[in-house]
C-alpha positions, 0 to 999 in steps of 0.5 A, a space after each residue: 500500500 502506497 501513500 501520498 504525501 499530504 501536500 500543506 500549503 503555507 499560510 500567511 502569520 503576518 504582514 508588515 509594510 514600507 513606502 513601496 510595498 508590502 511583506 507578506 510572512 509565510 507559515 514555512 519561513 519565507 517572506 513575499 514582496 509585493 508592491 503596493 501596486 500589485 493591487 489597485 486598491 492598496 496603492 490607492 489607500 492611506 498608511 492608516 488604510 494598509 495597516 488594517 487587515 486581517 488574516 482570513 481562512 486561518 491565513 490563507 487570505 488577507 483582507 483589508 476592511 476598510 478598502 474591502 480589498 482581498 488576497 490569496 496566498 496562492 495568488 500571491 504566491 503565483 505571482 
């Protein structure tokens, strides 16, 4: 009888932020960059606006109430 390994997908801890950009904290120790312009809304929204999010799904997803902006893990992941 033969196994799979069970596949475990890295989930967002945290999200940290600078003038360009953000740093998305992944489960298994890596850290993804992404501009701000990766998304529309978030290069459109204030400092205030960016810091206030949160991790949805148990961190496979991070939303950002006040500009009703969400991404995925994966997403960001692919690029």
């Amino acid at each position: 009888m033969s196994t799979s390994p069970v596949r475990v997908e890295p989930r967002a801890v945290r999200v940290t932020f600078a003038e360009d950009g953000f740093t998305v904290h992944l489960s298994d120790g890596r850290a993804l960059f992404m501009p701000h312009v990766y998304s529309a809304r978030l290069a459109g929204a204030t400092p205030e606006q960016r810091a206030e999010y949160e991790l949805i799904g148990r961190g496979m997803g991070i939303h950002w109430p006040q500009i009703d902006e969400d991404l995925s893990v994966a997403g960001l992941l692919r690029g």
